[in-house]
ZAMARGU-4260 file (C-alpha; in steps of 0.2 Angstrom, whole numbers, plus 5000, padded with zeros to 4 digits):
<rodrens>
0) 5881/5321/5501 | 5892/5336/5503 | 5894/5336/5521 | 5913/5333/5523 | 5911/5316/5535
5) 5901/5309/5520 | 5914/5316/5507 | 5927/5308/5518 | 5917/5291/5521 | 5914/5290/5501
10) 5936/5292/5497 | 5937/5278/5510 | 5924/5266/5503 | 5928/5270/5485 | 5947/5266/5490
15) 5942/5250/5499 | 5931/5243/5483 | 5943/5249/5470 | 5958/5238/5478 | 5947/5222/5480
20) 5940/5226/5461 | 5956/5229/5454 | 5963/5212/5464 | 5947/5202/5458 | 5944/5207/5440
25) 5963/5213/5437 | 5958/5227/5423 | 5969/5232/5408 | 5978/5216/5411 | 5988/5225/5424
30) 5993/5208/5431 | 6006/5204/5416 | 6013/5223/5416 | 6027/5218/5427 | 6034/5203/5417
35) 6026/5192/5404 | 6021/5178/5417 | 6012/5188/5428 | 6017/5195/5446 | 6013/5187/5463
40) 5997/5189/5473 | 6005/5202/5486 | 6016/5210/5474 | 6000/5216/5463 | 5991/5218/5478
45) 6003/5232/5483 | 6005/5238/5466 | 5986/5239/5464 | 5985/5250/5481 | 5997/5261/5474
50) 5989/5263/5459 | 5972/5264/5471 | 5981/5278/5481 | 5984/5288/5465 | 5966/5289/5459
55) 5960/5294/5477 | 5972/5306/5477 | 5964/5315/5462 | 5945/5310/5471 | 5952/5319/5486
60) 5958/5335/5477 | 5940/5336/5465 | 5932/5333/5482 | 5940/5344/5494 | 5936/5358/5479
65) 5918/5353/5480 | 5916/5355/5499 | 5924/5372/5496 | 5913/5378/5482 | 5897/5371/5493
70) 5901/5383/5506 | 5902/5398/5495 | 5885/5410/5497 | 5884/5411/5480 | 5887/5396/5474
75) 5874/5381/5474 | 5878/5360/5469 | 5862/5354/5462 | 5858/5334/5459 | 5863/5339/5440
80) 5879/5348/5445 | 5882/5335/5455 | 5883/5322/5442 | 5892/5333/5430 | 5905/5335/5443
85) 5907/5316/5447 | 5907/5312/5427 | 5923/5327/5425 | 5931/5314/5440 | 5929/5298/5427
90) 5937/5304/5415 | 5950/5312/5425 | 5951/5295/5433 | 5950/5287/5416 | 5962/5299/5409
95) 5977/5296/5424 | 5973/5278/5421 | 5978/5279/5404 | 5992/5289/5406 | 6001/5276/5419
100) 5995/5261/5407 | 6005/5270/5392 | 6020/5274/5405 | 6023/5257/5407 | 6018/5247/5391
105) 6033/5259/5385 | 6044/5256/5398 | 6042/5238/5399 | 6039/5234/5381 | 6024/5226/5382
110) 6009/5233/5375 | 5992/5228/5377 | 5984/5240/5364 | 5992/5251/5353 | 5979/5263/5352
115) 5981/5277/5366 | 5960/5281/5363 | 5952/5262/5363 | 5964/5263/5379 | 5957/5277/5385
120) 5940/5270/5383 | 5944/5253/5390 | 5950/5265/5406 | 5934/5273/5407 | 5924/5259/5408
125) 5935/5249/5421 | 5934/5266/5431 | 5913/5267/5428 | 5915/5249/5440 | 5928/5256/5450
130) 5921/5271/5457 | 5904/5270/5448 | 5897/5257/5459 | 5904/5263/5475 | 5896/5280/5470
135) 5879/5272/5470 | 5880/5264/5485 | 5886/5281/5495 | 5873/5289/5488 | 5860/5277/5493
140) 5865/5275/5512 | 5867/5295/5512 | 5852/5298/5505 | 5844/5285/5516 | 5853/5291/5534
145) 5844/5309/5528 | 5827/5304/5525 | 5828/5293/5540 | 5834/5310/5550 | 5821/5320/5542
150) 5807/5306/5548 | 5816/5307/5565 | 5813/5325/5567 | 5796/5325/5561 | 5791/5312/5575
155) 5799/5323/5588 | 5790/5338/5584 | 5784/5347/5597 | 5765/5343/5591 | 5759/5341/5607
160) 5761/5360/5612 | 5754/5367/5596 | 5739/5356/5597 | 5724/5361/5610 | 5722/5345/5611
165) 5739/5334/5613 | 5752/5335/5626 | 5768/5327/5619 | 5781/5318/5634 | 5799/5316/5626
170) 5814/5308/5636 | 5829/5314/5641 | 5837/5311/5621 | 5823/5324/5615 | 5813/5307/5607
175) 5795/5308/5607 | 5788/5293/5615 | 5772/5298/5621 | 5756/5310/5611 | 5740/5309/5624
180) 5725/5319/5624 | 5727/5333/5637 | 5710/5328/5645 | 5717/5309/5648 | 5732/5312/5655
185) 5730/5310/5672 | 5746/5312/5682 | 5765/5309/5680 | 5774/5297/5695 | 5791/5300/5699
190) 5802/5280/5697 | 5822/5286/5699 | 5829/5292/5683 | 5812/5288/5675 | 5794/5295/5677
195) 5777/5284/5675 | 5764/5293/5663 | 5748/5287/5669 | 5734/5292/5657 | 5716/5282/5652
200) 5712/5275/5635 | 5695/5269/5630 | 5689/5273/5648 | 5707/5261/5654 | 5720/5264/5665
205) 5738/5265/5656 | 5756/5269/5661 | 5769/5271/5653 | 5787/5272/5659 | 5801/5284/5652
210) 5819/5288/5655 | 5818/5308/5661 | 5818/5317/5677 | 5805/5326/5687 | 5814/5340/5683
215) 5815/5340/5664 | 5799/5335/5662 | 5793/5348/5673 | 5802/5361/5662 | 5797/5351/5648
220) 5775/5354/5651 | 5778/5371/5659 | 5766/5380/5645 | 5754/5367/5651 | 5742/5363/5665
225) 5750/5348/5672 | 5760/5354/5685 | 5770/5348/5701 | 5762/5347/5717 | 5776/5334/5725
230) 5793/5328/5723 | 5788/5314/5717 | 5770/5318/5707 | 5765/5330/5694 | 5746/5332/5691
235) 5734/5338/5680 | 5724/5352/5685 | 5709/5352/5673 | 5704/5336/5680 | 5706/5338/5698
240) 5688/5336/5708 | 5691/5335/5725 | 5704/5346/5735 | 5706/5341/5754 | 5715/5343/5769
245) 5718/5327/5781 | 5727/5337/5799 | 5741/5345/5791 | 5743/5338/5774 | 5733/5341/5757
250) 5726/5327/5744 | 5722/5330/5726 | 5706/5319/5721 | 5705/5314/5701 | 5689/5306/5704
255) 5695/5292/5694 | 5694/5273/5697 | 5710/5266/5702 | 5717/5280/5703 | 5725/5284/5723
260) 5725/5303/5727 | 5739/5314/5722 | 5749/5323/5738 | 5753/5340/5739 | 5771/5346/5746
265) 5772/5360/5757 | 5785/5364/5743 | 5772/5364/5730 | 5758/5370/5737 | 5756/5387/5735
270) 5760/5385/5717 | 5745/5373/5714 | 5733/5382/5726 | 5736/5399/5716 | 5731/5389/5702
275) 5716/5380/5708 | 5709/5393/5719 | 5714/5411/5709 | 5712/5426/5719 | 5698/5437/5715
</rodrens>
């Protein structure tokens, strides 16, 4: 809430509902201040925004003093501050409110409480729907964009690599879209822009296909065992069970049904013989 896009978006909200209230509901009995018989539609309406522009000024000052004191190291805004501050803005509101209603009962001649106090009170409460309501709603879309964030970053942890037994696959955004035992993932198939995650499940064949490149997700499983042994394949070595040469060209066996043999590049191939065979 005291990020300043969200002390921005909240101004221009509260701006936005307190012209439509204030046209709506018409409040103090603003519409007969300009004459006994009332004012036209689009003359209050531009007399309300004013009026509007004139509150938010005052929000846009208590708020710009907010964002400052937020930032200081030794200050802190908690949820209780936080409410103090925005009650010291009702009755700042409430207060200006008052002040302008006065102005022109005086001016005008037309009053529609002699009492400057039940006036004041009268202010306060239009102001509680004015920016109260608004308020709530900013509040409850902010605090629902952060928990939603929070839950966001939570899923895209990075379990796989501290788990012995996960290995997460994010795409290229950084979202996690696949968690698979390390043991069941079988190999990774290069599609474009997109690889195809070929793992078993319940002794079943699966793929799925996400938007990344050979490349990141190479950089992205470096700490683990599934390497790249092709342009287009990366495999996993803990399940390889056969290693063979056909003339010039080697094969990785998984020794699983349905599953062809994986190629190894000249490109690769030292890589991925250094790690199956290590030198004694």
């Amino acid at each position: 809430m005291l990020e300043k896009r969200n002390q921005i978006i909240m101004v221009l909200f509260v701006s936005i509902f307190a012209i439509v209230f204030i046209n709506v509901y018409k409040p103090f009995g603003s519409d007969k201040w300009v004459g006994m018989n009332g004012i036209t539609d689009s003359l209050y309406l531009s007399w309300s925004t004013l009026l509007v522009m004139t509150g938010m000024a005052v929000i846009a000052m208590s708020r710009v003093l907010m964002y400052r004191i937020s930032r200081r190291p030794d200050h802190n805004i908690t949820y209780l501050k936080y409410v103090l501050w925005v009650f010291v803005e009702l009755i700042m509101l409430s207060g200006v409110f008052t002040l302008i209603a006065l102005i022109i009962e005086d001016n005008l001649n037309f009053q529609t409480s002699t009492d400057p106090l039940r006036t004041f009170f009268n202010a306060m409460q239009n102001t509680v729907f004015i920016i109260g309501i608004p308020y709530f709603i900013c509040i409850l879309c902010f605090s629902y964009i952060e928990r939603s964030a929070k839950l966001k970053a939570l899923m895209n942890e990075n379990i796989g690599f501290k788990s012995n037994a996960l290995i997460s696959i994010k795409d290229s955004r950084g979202v996690l879209q696949l968690s698979v035992a390390k043991e069941n993932l079988l190999y990774i198939e290069s599609a474009d822009n997109y690889i195809c995650i070929w793992y078993q499940k319940n002794e079943t064949l699966k793929k799925q296909l996400i938007l990344i490149t050979m490349k990141d997700i190479s950089e992205q499983l470096a700490e683990t065992n599934i390497v790249r042994c092709h342009r287009s394949y990366m495999v996993n070595l803990d399940l390889v069970k056969v290693m063979r040469r056909e003339k010039e060209n080697l094969f990785l066996e998984l020794g699983v049904l349905g599953v062809k043999e994986i190629p190894i590049s000249k490109t690769y191939g030292e890589n991925v013989l250094r790690r199956l065979v290590p030198l004694a």
